[in-house]
C-alpha positions in Angstrom: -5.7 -7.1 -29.2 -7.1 -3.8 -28.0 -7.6 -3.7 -24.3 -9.0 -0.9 -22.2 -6.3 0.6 -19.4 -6.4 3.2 -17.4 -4.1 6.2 -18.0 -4.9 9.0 -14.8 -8.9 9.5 -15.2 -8.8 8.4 -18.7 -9.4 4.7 -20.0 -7.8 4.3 -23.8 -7.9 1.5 -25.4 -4.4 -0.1 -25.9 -3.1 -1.9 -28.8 -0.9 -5.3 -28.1 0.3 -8.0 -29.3 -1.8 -10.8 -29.9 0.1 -12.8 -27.3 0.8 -10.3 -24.8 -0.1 -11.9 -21.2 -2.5 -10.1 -19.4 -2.2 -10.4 -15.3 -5.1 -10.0 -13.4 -6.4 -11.1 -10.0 -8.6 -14.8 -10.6 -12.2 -14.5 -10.2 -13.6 -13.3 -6.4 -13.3 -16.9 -4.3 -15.8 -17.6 -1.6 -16.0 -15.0 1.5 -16.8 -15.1 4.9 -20.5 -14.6 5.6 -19.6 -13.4 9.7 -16.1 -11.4 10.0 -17.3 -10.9 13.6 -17.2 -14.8 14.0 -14.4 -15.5 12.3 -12.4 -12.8 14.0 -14.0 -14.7 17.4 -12.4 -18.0 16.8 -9.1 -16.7 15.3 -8.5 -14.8 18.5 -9.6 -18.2 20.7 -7.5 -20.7 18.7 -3.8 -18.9 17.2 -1.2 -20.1 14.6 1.5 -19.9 17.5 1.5 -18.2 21.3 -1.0 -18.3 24.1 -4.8 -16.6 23.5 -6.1 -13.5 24.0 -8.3 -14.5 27.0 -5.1 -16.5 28.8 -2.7 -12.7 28.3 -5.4 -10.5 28.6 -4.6 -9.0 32.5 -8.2 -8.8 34.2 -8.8 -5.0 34.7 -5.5 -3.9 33.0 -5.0 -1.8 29.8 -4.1 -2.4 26.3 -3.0 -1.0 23.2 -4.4 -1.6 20.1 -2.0 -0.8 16.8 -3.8 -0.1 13.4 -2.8 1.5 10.0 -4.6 3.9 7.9 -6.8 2.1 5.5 -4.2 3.0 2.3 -4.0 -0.6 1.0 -5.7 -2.5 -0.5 -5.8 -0.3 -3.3 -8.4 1.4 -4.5 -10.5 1.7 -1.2 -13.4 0.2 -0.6 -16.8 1.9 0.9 -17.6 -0.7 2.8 -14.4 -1.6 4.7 -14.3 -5.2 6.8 -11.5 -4.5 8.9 -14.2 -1.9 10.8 -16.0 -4.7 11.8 -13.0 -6.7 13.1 -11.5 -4.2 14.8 -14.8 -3.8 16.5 -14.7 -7.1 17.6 -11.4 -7.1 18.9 -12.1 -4.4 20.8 -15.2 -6.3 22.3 -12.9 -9.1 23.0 -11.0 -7.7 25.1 -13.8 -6.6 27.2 -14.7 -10.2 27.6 -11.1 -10.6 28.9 -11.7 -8.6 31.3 -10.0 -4.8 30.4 -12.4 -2.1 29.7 -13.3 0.2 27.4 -11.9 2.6 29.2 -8.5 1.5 29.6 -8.1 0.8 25.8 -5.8 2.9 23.4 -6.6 2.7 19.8 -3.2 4.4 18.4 -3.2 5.0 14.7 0.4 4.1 13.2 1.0 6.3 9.8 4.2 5.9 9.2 5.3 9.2 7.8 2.3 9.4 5.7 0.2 12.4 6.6 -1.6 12.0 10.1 -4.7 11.0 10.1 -7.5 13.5 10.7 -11.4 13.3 11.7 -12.5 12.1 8.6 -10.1 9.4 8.8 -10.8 8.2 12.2 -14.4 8.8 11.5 -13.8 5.2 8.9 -12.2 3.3 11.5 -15.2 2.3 13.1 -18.7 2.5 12.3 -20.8 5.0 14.0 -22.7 2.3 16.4 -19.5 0.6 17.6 -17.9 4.3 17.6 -20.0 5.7 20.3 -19.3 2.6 22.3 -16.0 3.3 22.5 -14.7 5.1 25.4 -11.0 4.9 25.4 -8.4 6.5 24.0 -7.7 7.3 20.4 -4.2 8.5 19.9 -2.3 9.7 16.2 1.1 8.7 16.2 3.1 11.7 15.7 6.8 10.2 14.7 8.2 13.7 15.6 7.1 13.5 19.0 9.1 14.5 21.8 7.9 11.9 24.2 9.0 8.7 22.1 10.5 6.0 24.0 14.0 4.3 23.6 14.3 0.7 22.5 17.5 -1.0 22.0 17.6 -3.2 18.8 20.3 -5.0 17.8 22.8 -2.7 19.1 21.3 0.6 18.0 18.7 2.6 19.7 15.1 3.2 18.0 12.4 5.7 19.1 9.0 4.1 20.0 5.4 5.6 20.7 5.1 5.2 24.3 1.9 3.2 24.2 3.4 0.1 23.1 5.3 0.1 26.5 3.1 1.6 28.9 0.3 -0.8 28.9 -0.1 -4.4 29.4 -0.8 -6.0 26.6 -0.1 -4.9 22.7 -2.7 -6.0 19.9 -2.1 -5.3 15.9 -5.3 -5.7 13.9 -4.5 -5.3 9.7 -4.8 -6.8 6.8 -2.1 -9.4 5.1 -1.3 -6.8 2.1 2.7 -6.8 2.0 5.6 -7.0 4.3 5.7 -3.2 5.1 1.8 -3.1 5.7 0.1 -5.3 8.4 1.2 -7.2 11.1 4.4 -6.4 13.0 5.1 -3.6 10.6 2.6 -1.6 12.1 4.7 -1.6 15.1 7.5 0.0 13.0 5.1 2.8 11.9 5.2 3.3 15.4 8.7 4.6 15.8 10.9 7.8 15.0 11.2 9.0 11.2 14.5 7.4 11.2 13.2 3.4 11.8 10.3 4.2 9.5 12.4 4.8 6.7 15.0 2.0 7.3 11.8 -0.2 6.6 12.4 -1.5 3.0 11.7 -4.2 1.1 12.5 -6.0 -2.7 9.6 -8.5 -3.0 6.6 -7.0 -1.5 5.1 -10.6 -0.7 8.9 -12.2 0.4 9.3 -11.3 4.3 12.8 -13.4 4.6 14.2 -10.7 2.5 13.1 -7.9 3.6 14.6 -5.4 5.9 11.9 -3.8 7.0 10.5 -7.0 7.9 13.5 -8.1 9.9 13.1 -4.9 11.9 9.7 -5.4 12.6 10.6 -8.9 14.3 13.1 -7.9 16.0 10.9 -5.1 17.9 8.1 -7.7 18.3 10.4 -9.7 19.6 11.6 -6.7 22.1 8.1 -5.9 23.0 7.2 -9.7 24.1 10.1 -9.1 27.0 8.4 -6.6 28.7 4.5 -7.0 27.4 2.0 -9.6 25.5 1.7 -8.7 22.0 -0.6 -10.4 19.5 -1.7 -9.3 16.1 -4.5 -10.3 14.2 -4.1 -10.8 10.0 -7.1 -10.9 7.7 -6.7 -12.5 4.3 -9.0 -9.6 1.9 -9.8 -10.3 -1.4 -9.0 -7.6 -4.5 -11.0 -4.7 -4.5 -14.1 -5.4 -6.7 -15.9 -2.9 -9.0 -19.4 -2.6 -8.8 -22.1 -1.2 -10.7 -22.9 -2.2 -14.5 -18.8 -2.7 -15.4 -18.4 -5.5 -12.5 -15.9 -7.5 -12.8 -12.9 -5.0 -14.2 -10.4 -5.7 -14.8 -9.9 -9.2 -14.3 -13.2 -10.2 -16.2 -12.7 -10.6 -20.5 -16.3 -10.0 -20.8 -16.4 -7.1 -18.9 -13.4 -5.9 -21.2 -14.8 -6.0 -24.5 -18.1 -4.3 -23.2 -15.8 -1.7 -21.7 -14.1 -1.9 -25.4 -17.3 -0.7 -27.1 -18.9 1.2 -24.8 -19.8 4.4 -25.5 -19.8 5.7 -21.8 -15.6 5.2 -21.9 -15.4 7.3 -25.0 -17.6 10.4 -23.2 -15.5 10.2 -20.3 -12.3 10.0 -22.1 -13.4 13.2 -23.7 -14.8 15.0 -20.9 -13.4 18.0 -18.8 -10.7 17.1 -16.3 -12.3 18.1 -13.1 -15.6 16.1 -14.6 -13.6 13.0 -15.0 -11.8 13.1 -12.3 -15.4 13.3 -10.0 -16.6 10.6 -11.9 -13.1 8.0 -11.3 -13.2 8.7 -7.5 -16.8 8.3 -6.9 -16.5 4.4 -8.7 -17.0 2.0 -5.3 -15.5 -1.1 -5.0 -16.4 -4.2 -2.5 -13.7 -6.0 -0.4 -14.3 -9.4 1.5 -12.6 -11.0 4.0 -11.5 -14.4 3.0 -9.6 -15.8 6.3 -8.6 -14.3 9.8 -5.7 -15.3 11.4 -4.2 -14.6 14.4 -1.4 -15.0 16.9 2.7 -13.3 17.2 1.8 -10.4 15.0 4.6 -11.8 12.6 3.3 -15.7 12.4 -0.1 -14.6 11.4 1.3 -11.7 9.1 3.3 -14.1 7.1 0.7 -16.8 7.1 -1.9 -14.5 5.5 0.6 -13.2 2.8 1.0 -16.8 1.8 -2.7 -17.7 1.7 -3.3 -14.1 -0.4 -0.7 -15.1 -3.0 -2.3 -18.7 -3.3 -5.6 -17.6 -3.6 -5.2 -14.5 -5.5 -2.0 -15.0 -7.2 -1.6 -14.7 -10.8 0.6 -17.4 -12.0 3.6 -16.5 -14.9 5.8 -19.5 -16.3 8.3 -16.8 -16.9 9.7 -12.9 -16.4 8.6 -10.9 -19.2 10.5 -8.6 -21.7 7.9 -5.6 -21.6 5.5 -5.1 -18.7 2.8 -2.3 -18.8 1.2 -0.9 -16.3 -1.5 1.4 -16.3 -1.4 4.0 -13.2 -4.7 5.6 -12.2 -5.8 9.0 -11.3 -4.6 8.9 -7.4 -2.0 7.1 -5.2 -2.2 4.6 -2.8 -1.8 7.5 0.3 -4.6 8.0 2.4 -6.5 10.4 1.9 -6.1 9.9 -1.8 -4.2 12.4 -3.6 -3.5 13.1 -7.4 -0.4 10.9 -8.7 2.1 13.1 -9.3 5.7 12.3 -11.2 7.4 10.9 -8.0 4.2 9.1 -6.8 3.2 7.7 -10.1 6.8 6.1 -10.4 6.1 4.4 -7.1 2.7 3.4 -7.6 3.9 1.6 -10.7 7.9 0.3 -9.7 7.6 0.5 -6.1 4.0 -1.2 -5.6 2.4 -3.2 -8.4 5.9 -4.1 -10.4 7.2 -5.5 -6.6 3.8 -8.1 -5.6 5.8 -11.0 -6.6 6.9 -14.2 -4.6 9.6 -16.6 -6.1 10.9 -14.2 -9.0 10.6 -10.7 -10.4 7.8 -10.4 -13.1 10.3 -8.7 -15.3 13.4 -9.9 -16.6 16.8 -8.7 -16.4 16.9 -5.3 -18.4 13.4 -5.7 -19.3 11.6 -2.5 -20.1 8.2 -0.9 -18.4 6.1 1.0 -19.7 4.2 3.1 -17.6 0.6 4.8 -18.4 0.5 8.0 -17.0 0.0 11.6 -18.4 2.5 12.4 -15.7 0.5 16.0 -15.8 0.3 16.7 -12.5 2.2 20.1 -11.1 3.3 19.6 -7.6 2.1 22.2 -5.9 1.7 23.7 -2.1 -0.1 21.6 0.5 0.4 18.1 0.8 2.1 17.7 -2.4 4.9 20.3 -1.2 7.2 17.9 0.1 7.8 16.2 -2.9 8.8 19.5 -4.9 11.9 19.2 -3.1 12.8 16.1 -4.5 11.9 16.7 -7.8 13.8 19.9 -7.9 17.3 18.3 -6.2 16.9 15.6 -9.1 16.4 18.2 -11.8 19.7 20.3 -10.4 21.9 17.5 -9.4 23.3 13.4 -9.2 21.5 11.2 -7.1 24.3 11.3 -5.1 23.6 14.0 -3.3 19.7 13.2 -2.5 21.3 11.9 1.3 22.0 15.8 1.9 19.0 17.1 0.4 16.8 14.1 3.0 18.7 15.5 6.3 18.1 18.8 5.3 14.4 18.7 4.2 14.3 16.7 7.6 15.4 19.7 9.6 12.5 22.1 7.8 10.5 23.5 10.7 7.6 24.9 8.2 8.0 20.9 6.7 7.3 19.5 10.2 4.8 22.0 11.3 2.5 20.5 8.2 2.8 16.9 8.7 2.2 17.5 12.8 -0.8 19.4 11.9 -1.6 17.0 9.3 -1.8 18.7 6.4 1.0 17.3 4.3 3.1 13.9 4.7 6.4 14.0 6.7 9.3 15.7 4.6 11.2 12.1 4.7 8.4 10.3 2.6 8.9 11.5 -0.7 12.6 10.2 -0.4 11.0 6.9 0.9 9.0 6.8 -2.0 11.4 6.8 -4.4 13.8 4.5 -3.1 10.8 2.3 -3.1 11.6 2.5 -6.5 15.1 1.3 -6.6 15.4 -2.3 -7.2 12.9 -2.2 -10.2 15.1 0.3 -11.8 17.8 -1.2 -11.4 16.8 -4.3 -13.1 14.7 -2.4 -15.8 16.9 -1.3 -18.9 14.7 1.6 -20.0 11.5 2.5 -18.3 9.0 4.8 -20.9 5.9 6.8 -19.9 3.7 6.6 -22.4 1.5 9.8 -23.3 3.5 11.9 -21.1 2.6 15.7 -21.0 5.7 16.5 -18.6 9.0 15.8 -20.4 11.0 17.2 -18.3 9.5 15.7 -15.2 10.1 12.3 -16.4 13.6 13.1 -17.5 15.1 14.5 -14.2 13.8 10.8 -12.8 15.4 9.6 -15.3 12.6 7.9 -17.5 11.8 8.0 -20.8 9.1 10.0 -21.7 6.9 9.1 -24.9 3.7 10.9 -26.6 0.9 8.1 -26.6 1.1 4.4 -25.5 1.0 3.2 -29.3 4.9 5.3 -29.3 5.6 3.5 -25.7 5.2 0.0 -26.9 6.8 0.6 -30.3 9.7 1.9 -28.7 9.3 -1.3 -26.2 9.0 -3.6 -28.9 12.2 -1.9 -30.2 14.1 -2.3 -27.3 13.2 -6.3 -26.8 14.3 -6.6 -30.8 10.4 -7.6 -31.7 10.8 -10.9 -30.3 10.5 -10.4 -26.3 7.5 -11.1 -24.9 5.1 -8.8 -23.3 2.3 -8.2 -20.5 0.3 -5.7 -18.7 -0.3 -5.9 -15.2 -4.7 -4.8 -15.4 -5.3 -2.8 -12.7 -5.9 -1.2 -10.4 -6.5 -3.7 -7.8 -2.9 -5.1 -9.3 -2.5 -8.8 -9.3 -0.4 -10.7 -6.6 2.2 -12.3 -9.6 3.5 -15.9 -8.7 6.7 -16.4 -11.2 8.0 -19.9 -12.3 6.5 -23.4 -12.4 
């Protein structure tokens, strides 16, 4: 079985065994035709807690929480969440607070802070220039957080969740760390930010990053309404004449043959690399939830994993999974080493519910030229990492965190937004973690960067044909294997 897979801006074609399990999202269900509409009746009739017209304070103000558009993942041109924000926004007008006394704060995390381009995507231009309040970039280095006491230790909040008097969260249900009332953590100092981990992706009860989101909910709702609105998006969709990759077989064996993969496997870098980004995708909204932030979060994870789950009787032996040519950060960047490791353990190897998708010293193999030099800009931070893990234990990667944490250049970047805080490259790879840990070996197959891979301690291997062989070795030619197609990566539902 010979499957194309992408591997950076190229798409090989990948040998397998003839009963390797390939995981892909199910065919697109049925949308919603009005978001607008949908978004209307969510807000009039919640999962739990009183509605937005009975909180809503006639004539008072009110904060609206939203993350950068970074998941799903790849983006999507036309962007649904535009329009129900929009409509949020409208309905609390109806409620009585105006436009001017709204605060649309943009919660990053310690990605890098969103700039006019990104802003620019959060509305469309008509419902833009309708908006007259006040657009603030959360800055997690900010002098002027606010304290909040949380379960006996003190965390740093933007102090627009507390001066105003009513808090809304408008996301997507993607994972536990993105949506819902962990867009209120994104809120906070660098330290809460980075205490917000999960294992499962799609579990909240154990995750801690979930926990801490609750628990500042649930410190909010003393002093102020908060409600959060969830929408339930399908997988990105691929347009244009190869609609339908990856989850679609037909679409595969055309891909197979096709003579436009083999050009742009062999064309220049830079041209194929213009050619990957500019691909669009479609993304529908397929339910709208609303209510606590953290009722209608977890309600619209459970409905994306039953509707867009792909189901596995069992963990595998071998999982492969092809990385693309950028990460999951907005704006896109090029994957490099440390991001391509958590695109592929941290992200798609964690979007499972019941079990892990890989069993107990299983091995990955990861697609990935794992090319890319980290250079100066907003790839800086993570040359710091790299180098501490090429020089010394892991051990010692607590000390290297507080110190690049304390790098006034470091800081001046991410507050001018032109890199990501110093913090998230550590983040990133602790995201990584738990897969590792249960992985025995994990090989990058057709790496160009030896070294790279070795200092994170992965195997690196000259083409994907080596990686599986060496895969196959490992699992004593019996195990079984699958690839997770992507990306958009599959939700995985293990067991019966």
């Amino acid at each position: 079985m010979r499957v194309p897979l992408a591997s950076g801006s190229r798409l090989p074609l990948v040998t397998l065994p003839d009963d390797a399990v390939l995981l892909a999202s199910p065919p697109p269900p049925d949308p919603i035709a009005d978001v607008g509409a949908a978004v209307v009746e969510a807000l009039r009739y919640p999962l739990s807690g009183a509605t937005l017209q009975d909180v809503a304070p006639r004539g008072g103000s009110a904060t609206v929480v939203v993350q950068p558009p970074s998941l799903p993942f790849p983006s999507a041109a036309d962007d649904p969440r535009r329009d129900a924000l929009a409509t949020v926004l409208e309905e609390l007008v109806r409620a009585g607070i105006p436009r001017e006394r709204q605060t649309l704060l943009v919660a990053g995390g310690l990605g890098r802070r969103a700039g006019r381009h990104e802003l620019e995507a959060l509305l469309r231009p008509d419902r833009a220039r309708s908006f007259h309040g006040r657009v603030a970039v959360h800055d997690c280095e900010a002098e002027d957080l606010r304290p909040v006491e949380l379960d006996g230790r003190v965390h740093r909040v933007h102090p627009a969740l507390l001066d105003t008097d009513l808090v809304v969260t408008v996301g997507a249900g993607e994972t536990v760390l993105h949506g819902g009332p962990t867009a209120l953590v994104d809120a906070c100092g660098p330290a809460t930010i980075r205490a917000a981990t999960a294992t499962s992706l799609l579990e909240p009860p154990g995750a801690a990053g979930w926990r801490l989101a609750a628990s500042l909910e649930a410190e909010l709702q003393r002093t102020v309404p908060v409600i959060g609105l969830s929408l339930v998006l399908d997988r990105p969709r691929l347009g244009g004449p190869y609609a339908g990759y990856p989850w679609d077989a037909g679409t595969r064996r055309a891909l197979t043959r096709s003579p436009l993969r083999r050009i742009l496997n062999l064309a220049p870098a830079a041209l194929r690399r213009r050619f990957v980004v500019r691909l669009s995708y479609d993304v529908s909204v397929l339910a709208a939830l609303a209510g606590r932030p953290s009722v209608a979060h977890a309600e619209a994870l459970v409905r994306g994993a039953a509707l867009l789950g792909a189901r596995l009787a069992r963990p595998l032996d071998t999982i492969v999974v092809p990385l693309p040519h950028v990460g999951a950060g907005v704006p896109r960047e090029p994957l490099n080493p440390i991001t391509a490791a958590a695109l592929g353990l941290g992200h798609a190897l964690s979007l499972w519910r019941d079990r892990p998708p890989l069993a107990e010293g299983g091995t990955i193999v990861l697609l990935h030229p794992f090319s890319r030099v980290i250079a100066h800009g907003p790839q800086s931070p993570y040359r710091v990492l790299l180098t501490a893990l090429r020089e010394g234990p892991q051990a010692r990667l607590r000390r290297t965190e507080a110190a690049a944490a304390r790098d006034r250049r470091a800081l001046a970047a991410y507050r001018g937004g032109g890199a990501p805080h110093p913090r998230l490259p550590f983040a990133d790879w602790e995201s990584c973690s738990t897969v590792l840990e249960r992985a025995g070996s994990v090989i990058v197959a057709g790496c160009r960067d030896a070294a790279a891979a070795r200092a994170l301690g992965l195997v690196p291997s000259h083409s994907a044909a080596t990686g599986l062989a060496m895969a196959q070795g490992l699992a004593g030619g019996g195990g079984s294997t699958g690839v997770l197609l992507g990306p958009p990566y599959p939700l995985v539902v293990v067991g019966s």
